[in-house]
C-alpha positions as CSV (number, residue, x, y, z in Angstrom):
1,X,85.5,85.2,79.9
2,X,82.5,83.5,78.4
3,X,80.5,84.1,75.5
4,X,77.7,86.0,77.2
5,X,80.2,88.1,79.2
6,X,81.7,89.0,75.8
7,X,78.7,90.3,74.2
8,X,77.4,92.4,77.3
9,X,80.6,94.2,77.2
10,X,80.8,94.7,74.0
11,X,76.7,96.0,74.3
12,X,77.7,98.7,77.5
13,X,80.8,99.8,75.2
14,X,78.5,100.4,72.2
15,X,76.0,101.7,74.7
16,X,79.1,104.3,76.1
17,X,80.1,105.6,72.5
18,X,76.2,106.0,71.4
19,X,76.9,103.4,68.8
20,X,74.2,102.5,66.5
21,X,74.3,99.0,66.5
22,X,71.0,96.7,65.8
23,X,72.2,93.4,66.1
24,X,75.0,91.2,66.5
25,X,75.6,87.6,65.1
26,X,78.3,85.6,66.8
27,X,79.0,82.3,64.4
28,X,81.6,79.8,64.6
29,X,83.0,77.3,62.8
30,X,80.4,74.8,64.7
31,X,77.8,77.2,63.6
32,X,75.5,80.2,65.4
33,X,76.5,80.7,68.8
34,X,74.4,83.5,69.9
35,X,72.6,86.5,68.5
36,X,71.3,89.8,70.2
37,X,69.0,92.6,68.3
38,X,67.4,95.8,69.4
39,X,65.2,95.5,66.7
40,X,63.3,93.1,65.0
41,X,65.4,91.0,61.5
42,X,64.8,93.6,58.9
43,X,67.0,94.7,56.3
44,X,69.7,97.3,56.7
45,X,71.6,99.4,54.1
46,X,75.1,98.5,54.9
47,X,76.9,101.1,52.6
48,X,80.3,100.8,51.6
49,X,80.3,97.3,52.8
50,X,78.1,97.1,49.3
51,X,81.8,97.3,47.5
52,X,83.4,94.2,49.4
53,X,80.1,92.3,48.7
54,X,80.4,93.4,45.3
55,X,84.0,92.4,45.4
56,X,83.4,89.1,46.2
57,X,81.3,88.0,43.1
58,X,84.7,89.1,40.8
59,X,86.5,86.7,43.1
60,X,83.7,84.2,42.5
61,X,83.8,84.8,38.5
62,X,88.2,84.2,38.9
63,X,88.0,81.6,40.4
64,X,85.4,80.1,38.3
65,X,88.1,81.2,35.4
66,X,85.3,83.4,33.6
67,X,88.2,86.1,33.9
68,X,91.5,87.5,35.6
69,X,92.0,90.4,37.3
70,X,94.7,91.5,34.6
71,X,91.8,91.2,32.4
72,X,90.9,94.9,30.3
73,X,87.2,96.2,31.4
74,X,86.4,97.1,28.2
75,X,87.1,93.1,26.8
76,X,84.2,92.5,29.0
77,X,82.1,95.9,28.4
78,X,82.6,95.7,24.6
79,X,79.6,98.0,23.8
80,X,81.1,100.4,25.5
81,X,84.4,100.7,23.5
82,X,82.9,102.9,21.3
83,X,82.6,105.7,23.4
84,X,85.5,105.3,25.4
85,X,88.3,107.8,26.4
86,X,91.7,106.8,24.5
87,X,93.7,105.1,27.5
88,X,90.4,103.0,29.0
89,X,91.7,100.2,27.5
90,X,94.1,99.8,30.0
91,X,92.1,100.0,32.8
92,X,91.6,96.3,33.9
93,X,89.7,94.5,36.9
94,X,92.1,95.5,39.4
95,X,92.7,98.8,38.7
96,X,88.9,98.6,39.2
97,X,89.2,96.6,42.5
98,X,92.4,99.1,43.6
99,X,90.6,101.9,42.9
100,X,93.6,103.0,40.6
101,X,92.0,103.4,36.8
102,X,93.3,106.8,36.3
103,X,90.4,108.6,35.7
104,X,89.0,111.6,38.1
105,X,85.1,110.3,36.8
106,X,82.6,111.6,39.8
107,X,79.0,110.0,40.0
108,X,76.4,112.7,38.9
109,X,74.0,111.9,41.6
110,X,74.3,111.3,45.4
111,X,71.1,109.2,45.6
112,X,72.6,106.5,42.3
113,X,69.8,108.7,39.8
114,X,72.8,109.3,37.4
115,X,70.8,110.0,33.7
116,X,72.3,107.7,30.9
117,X,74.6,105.1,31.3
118,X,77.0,105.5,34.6
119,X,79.1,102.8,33.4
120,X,79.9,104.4,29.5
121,X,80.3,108.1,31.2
122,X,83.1,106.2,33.7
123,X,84.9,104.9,31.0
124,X,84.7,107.8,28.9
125,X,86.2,110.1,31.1
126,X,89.8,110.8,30.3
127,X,92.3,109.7,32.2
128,X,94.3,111.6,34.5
129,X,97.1,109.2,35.2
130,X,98.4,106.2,34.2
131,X,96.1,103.1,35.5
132,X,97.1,101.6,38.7
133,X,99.5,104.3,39.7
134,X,97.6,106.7,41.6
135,X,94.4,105.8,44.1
136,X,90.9,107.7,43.9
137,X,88.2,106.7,45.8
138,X,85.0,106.7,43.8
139,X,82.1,104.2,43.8
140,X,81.8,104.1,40.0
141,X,84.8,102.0,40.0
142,X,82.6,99.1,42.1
143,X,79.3,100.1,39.9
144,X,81.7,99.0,36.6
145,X,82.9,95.9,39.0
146,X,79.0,94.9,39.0
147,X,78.6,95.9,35.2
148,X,81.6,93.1,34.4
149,X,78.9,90.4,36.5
150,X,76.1,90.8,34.9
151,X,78.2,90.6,31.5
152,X,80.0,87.3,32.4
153,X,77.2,85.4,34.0
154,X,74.2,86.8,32.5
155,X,72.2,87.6,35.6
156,X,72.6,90.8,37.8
157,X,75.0,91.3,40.3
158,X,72.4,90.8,43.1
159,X,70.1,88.0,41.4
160,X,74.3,86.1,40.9
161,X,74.9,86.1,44.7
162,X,71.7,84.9,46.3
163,X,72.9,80.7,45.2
164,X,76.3,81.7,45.7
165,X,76.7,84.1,48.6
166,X,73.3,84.8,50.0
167,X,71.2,82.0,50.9
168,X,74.1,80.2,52.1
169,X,74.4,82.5,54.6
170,X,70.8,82.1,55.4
171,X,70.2,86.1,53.9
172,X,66.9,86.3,52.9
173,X,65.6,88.6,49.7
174,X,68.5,91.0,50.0
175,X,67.8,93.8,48.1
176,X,70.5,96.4,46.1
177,X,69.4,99.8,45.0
178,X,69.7,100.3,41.4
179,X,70.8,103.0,38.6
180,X,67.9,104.0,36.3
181,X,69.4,101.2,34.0
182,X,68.1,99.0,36.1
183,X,71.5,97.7,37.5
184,X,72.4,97.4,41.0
185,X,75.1,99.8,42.3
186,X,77.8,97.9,43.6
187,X,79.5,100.1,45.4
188,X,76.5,100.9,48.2
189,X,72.5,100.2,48.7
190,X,72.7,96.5,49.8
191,X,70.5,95.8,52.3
192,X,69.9,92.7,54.3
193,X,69.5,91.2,57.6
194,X,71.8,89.9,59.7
């Protein structure tokens, strides 16, 4: 089956299971091979795809050897270590990654409007269980992820991935929702084209 027979089934499935699907973006490794939208190139909030995006730049920063994923959070968020709940100190990058630091923390706000410092409240909620043994799903863990970027490198997590990530991928001015710190929130509100 060729390309083009490829996509229009995969267009009349989508179509069948009232899927909302924009665009897609077929690309090999002898580059694009074919692109279809129902709507002109604008940017999209991709959600929880924010936290692999997000996941990528600590990946960057290892391999870089700016730090290891055994690495404590708090030997990178040092200003935070005042405030923190006794037992943070073992909560490293992968916990973060994992999604395993122990601690039941819940953001405040749906819409990222959390008041004060998301980061310092995460890290200053008690644990609950030992780091890395039990799993809880909660975007604060990728918000801190972004906090550790902007620490290392110096620029934001977005403003580090346009050289690195973005426009290599030909992604114009992607855009991140951010906390009233002004930080972007890792864990969802990227947008950008395909």
């Amino acid at each position: 089956m060729g390309l083009d027979a490829a996509l229009d089934r995969f267009w009349a499935a989508a179509d069948a299971r009232r899927l909302a699907i924009d665009s897609t973006q077929v690309v090999t490794d002898d580059g694009p091979r074919d692109e279809r939208r129902r709507i002109p190139d604008v940017r999209r909030d991709v959600f929880s795809v924010s936290k692999t995006v997000t996941s990528l730049a600590i990946g960057m920063l290892e391999a870089d050897g700016a730090l290891t994923l055994e690495d404590p959070v708090l030997q990178h968020l040092p200003a935070l270590a005042d405030t923190a709940a006794p037992g943070s100190e073992r909560i490293t990058i992968a916990h973060l990654l994992r999604m395993t630091a122990g601690n039941a923390y819940r953001w405040a706000d749906d819409d990222g409007d959390h008041p004060g410092d998301p980061a310092r409240d995460f890290l200053a909620t008690p644990p609950v269980a030992e780091p890395g043994s039990t799993h809880h799903y909660c975007g604060a863990n990728t918000y801190v992820l972004g906090r550790v970027v902007h620490a290392i490198s110096g620029r934001d997590l977005r403003d580090f991935l346009v050289p690195r990530l973005f426009a290599p991928l030909g992604i114009r001015n992607p855009q991140w929702n951010r906390c009233p710190l002004g930080f972007p929130l890792g864990a969802i509100g990227l947008q950008i084209s395909p």
